[in-house]
C-alpha positions as CSV (number, residue, x, y, z in Angstrom):
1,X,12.0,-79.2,6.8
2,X,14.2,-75.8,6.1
3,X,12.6,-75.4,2.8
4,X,9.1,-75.9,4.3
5,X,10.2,-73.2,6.4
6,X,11.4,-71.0,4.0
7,X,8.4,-71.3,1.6
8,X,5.9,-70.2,4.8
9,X,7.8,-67.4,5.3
10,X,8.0,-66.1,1.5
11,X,3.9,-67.5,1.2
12,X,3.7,-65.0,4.7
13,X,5.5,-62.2,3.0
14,X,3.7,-62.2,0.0
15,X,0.6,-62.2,1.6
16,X,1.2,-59.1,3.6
17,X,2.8,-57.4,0.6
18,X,-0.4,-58.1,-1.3
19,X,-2.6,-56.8,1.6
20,X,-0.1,-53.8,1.4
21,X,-1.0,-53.0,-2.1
22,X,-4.9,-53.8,-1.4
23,X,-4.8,-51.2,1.6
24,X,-3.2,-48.5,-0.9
25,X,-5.2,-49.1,-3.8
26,X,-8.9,-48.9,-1.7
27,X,-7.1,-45.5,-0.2
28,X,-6.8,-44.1,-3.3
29,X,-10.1,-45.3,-4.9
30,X,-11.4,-43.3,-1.7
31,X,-9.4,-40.6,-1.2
32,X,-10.7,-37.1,-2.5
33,X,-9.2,-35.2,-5.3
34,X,-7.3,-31.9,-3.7
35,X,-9.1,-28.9,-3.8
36,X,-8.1,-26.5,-6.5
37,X,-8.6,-23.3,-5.1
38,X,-10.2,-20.7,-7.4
39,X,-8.3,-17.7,-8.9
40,X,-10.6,-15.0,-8.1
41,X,-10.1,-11.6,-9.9
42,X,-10.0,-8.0,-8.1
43,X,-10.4,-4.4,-9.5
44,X,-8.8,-1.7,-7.7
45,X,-8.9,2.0,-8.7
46,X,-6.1,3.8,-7.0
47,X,-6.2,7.8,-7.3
48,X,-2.4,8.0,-8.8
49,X,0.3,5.9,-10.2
50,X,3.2,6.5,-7.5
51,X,5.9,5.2,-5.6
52,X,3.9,6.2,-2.8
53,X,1.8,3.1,-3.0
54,X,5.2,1.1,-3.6
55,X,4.1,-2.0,-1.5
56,X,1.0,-2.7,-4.0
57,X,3.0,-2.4,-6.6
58,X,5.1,-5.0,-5.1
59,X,3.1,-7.2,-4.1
60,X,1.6,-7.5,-7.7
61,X,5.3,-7.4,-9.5
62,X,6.4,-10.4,-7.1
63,X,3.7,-12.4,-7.8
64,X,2.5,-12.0,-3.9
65,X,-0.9,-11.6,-5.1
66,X,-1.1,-14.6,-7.6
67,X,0.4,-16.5,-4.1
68,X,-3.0,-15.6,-2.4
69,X,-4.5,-17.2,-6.1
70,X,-6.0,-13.2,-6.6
71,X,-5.8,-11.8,-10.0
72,X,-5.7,-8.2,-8.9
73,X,-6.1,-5.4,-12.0
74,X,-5.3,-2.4,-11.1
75,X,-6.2,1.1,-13.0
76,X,-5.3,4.9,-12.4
77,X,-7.8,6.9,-12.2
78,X,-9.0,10.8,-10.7
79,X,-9.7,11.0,-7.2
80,X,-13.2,12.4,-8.3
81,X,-13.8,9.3,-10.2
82,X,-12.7,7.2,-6.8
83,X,-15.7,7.1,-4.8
84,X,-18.7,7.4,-8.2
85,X,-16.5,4.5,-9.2
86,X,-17.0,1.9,-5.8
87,X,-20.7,3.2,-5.2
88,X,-21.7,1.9,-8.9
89,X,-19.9,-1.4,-8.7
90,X,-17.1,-0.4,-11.0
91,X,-14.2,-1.4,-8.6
92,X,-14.1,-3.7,-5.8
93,X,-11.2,-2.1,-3.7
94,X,-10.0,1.6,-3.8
95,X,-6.4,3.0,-2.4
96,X,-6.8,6.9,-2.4
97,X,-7.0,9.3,0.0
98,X,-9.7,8.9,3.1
99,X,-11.4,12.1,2.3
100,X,-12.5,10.8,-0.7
101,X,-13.3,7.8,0.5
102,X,-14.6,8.6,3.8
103,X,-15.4,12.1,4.5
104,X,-17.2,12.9,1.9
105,X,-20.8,14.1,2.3
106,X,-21.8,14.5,-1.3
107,X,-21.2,10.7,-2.2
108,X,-24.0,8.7,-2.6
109,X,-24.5,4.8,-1.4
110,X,-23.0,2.7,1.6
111,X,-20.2,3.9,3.8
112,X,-17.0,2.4,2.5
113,X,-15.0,0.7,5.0
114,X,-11.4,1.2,5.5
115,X,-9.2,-2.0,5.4
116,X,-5.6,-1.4,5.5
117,X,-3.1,1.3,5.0
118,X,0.3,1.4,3.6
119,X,1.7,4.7,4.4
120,X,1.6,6.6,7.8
121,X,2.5,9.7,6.5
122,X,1.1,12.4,4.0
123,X,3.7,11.8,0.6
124,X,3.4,15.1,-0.9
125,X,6.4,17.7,-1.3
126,X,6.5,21.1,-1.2
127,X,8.8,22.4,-4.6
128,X,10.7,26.3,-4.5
129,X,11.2,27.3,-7.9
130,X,14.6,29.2,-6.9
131,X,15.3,27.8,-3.6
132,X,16.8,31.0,-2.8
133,X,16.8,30.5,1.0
134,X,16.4,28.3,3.6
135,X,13.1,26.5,3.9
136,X,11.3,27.5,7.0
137,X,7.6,27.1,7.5
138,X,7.5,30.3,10.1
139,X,8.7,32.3,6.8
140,X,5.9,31.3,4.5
141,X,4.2,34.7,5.3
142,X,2.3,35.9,2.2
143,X,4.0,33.2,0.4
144,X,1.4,31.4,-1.9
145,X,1.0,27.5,-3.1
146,X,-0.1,25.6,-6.0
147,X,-2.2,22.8,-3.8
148,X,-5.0,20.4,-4.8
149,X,-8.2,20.7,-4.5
150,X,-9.6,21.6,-1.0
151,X,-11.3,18.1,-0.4
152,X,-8.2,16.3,-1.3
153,X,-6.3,14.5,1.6
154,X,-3.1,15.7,0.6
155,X,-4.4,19.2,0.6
156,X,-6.0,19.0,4.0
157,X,-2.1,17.5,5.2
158,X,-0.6,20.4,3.7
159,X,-3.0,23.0,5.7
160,X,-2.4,21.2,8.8
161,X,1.2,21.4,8.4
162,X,0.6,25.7,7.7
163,X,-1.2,25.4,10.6
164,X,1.0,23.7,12.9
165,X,3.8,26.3,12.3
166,X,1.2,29.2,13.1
167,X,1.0,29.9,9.2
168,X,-3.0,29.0,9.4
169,X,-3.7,28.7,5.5
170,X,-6.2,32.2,3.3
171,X,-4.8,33.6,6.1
172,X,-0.9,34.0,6.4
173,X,-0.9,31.7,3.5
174,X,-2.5,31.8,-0.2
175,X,-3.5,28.2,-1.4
176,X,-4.4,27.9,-5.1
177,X,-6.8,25.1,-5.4
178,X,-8.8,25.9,-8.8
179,X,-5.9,25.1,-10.7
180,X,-6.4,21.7,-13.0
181,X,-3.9,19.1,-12.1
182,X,-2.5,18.7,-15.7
183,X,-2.0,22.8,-15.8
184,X,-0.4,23.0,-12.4
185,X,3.5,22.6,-13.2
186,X,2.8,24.4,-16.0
187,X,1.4,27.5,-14.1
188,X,4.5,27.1,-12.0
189,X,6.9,27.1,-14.5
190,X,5.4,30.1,-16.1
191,X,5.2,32.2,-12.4
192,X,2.4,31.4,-10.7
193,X,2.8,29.9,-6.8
194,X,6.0,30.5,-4.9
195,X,5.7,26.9,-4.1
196,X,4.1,23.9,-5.3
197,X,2.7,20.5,-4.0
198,X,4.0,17.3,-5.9
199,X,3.9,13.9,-5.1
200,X,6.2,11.4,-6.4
201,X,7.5,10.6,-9.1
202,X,6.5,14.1,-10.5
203,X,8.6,15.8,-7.7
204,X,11.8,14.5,-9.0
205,X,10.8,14.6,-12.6
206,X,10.7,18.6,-12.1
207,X,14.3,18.6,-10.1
208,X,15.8,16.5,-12.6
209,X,14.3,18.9,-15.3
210,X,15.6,22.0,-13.4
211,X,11.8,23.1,-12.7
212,X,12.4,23.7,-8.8
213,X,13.2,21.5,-5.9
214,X,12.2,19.9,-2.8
215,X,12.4,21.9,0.2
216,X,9.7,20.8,2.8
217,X,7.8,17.4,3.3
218,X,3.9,17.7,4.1
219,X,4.0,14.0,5.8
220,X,7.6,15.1,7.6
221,X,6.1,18.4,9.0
222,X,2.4,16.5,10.2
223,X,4.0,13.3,11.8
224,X,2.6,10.3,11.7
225,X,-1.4,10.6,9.8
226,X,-3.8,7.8,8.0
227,X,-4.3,9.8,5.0
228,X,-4.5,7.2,2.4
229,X,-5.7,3.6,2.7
230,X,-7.7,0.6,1.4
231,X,-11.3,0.6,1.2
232,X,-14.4,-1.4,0.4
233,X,-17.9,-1.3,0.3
234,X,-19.4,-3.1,3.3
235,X,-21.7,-5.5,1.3
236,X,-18.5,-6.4,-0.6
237,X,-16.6,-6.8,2.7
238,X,-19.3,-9.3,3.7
239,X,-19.4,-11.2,0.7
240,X,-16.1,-11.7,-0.3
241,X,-14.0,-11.7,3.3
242,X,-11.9,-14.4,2.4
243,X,-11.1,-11.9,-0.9
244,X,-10.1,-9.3,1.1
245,X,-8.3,-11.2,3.4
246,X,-6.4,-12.7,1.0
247,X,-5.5,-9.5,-0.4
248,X,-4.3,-7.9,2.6
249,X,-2.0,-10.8,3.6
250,X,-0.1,-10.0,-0.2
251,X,0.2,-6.6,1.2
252,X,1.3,-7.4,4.6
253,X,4.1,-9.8,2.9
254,X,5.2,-6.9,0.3
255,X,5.7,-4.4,3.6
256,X,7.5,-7.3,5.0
257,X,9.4,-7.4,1.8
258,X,10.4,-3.8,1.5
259,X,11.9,-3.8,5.1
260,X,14.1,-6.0,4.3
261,X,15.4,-5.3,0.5
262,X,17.5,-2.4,-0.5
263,X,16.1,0.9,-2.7
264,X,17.8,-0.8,-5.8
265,X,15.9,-4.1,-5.4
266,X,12.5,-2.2,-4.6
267,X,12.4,0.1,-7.9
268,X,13.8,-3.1,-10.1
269,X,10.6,-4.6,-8.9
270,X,8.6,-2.2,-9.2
271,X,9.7,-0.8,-11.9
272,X,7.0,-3.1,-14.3
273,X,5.0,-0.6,-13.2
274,X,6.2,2.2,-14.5
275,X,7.1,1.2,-18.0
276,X,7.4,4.9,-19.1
277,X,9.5,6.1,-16.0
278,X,13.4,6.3,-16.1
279,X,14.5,3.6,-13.5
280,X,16.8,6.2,-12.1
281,X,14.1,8.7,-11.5
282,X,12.3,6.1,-10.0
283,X,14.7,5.0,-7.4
284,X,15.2,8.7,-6.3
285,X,12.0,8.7,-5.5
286,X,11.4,5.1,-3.4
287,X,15.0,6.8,-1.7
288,X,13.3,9.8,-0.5
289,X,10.2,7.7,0.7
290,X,12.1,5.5,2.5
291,X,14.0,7.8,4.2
292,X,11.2,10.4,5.0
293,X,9.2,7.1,6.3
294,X,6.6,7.2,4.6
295,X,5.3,3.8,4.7
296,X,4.1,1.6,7.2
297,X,5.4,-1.7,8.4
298,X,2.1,-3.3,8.5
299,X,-1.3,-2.8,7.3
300,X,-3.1,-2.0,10.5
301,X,-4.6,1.4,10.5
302,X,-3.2,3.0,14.0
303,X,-6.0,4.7,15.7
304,X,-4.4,7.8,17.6
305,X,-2.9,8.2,13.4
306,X,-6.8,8.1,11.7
307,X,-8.1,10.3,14.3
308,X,-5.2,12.8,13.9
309,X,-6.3,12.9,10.0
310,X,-10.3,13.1,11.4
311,X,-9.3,16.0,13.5
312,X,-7.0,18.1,10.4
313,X,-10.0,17.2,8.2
314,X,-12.3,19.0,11.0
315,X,-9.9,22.3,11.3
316,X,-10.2,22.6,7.4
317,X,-13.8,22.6,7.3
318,X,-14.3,19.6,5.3
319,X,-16.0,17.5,8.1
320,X,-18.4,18.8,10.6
321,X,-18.0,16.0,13.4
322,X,-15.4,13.1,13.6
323,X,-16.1,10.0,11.7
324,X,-15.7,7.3,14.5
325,X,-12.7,4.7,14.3
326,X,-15.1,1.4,15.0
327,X,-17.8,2.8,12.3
328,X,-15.0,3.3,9.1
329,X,-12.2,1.1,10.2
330,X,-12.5,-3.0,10.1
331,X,-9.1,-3.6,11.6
332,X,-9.5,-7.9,11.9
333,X,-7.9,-8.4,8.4
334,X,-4.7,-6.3,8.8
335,X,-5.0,-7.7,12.4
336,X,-5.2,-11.5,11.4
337,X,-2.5,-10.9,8.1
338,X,0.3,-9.8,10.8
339,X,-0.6,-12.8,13.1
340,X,-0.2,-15.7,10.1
341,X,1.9,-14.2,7.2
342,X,5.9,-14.6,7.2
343,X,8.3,-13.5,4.7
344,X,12.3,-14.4,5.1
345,X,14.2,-13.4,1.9
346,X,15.9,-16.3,0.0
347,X,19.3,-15.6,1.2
348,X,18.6,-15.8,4.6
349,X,17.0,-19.3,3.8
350,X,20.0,-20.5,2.3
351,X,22.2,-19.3,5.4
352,X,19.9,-20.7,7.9
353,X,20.5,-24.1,5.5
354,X,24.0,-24.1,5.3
355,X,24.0,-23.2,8.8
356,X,21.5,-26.4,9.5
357,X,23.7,-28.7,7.5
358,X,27.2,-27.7,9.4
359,X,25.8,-28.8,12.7
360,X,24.6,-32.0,11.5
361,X,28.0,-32.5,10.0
362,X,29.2,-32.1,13.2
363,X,27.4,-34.4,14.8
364,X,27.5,-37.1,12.6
């Protein structure tokens, strides 16, 4: 009797067991394949190779990009050739100044739309060749500058700055802005300009090589000002949304990044980069960024900050009437990348483990 007993129960078992493996089986005939999501590529022209746009740089180098499966190329190029550039389909995203991207009423095609943002402040420096005194705007009287050209953002920053310390520029002032970029330290070097407007790295390439040093900063004397940013066309926009969303959460995640890693660990990444910069001249620069606060803490391009760069663009004659926030600014990516992207650096991870593990020690 036990061993009819026994010889249900095993008949029972292996009947379930084989249902067991029936059930599994007709899942996975059935179940779909997982969806392998696309690497899609993305050009983007920025307007100089700096540690001004250190967070892009970051996100590429730390593979924050290829985490958003976007191969993103990005190339150096004039800010003249910016704007040609997106209208022809040569680039899918630009980071350069807005006037070049915005405000410009010679450029042809759609009205490129503004993204995201990285920096909050203007990053140019003013240089002194002697440094003989005490840097004061008030004293600039009859001074003169090497700037950039008049329609460049940084140019218009600088001119607000003048401006703001009652020193309004071809008045008080003497700008020089027909002077080719690649000629401009040399013109300094040789006399010309009591002062002259760098960004960096170049700033501290000329201190280290004893050509002048850094006295004022443009961004420090104008406050907080959208002068650079991300843009798109809007029929790119459109089309590729997931794209640019995408990209702007690997941006969002490198801000995120830099806020929480030291100087040293932001130029070793970046530093890929900049294969031909000394890693020592490149820390000195992220340093001063950091600690002039240049760069944003997220994306989002602040309103009260665009329309303070609409309004210096105005007082330099380079705009006629204010471009609008709502018809330049598309602030839903930036927006949605600060609502769903976290970043917590691994060591942090590793305490919060540890920390995990010797409570449920505890409790066992």
């Amino acid at each position: 009797m036990r061993l009819l007993q026994l010889l249900l129960v095993n008949k029972k078992a292996m009947v379930m067991l084989v249902a067991i493996c029936l059930i599994i089986i007709i899942i996975g005939i059935f179940k779909k394949p997982a969806v392998v999501e696309q690497v899609v590529t993305v050009r983007v022209l920025e307007s100089a190779l700096s540690p001004y746009f250190l967070p892009q740089y970051l996100a590429l180098n730390l593979g924050f990009f290829k985490e958003q499966n976007l191969q993103v190329n990005i190339t150096t190029t004039s800010q003249e050739a910016i704007r040609a550039a997106l209208a022809d389909g040569r680039t899918d995203i630009v980071l350069c100044g807005l006037q070049k991207i915005i405000f410009n009423p010679n450029a042809r095609g759609s009205q490129p739309k503004v993204f995201a943002t990285m920096a909050g402040k203007d990053g140019s420096l003013l240089l002194d060749r002697n440094n003989s005194e005490e840097f004061q705007w008030q004293n600039m009287k009859n001074k003169t500058i090497i700037g950039n050209s008049h329609d460049d953002s940084s140019e218009i920053a600088l001119e607000e700055a003048l401006r703001q310390n009652s020193m309004p520029p071809y008045r008080k002032v003497t700008i020089y802005n027909n002077i080719p970029v690649k000629l401009r330290l040399g013109a300094f070097r040789s006399g010309t300009g009591h002062y002259i407007q760098m960004l960096e790295p170049d700033a501290t390439l000329a201190e280290f090589k004893g050509y002048g040093q850094v006295v004022a900063s443009v961004g420090e004397a104008t406050g907080n000002m959208v002068v650079t940013a991300y843009a798109c066309l809007p029929e790119y926009m459109e089309a590729n949304a997931q794209t640019i969303q995408r990209f702007t959460n690997a941006v969002y995640k490198a801000q995120l990044w830099l806020s929480q890693h030291s100087p040293e660990e932001a130029a070793a990444a970046a530093a890929p980069s900049f294969p031909n910069l000394d890693l020592e001249i490149l820390l000195h620069s992220i340093e001063r960024y950091r600690a002039l606060g240049v760069w944003t803490e997220n994306p989002i391009v602040n309103r009260e900050h665009y329309e303070k760069f609409n309004t210096a663009a105005k007082n330099a004659g380079e705009i006629l009437n204010p471009m609008p926030y709502e018809t330049v600014v598309v602030s839903d990516f930036a927006t949605c990348a600060v609502e769903t992207v976290i970043y917590i650096r691994e060591e942090t991870k590793r305490d919060k483990k540890s920390l995990f593990n010797i409570f449920r020690l505890r409790d066992s």
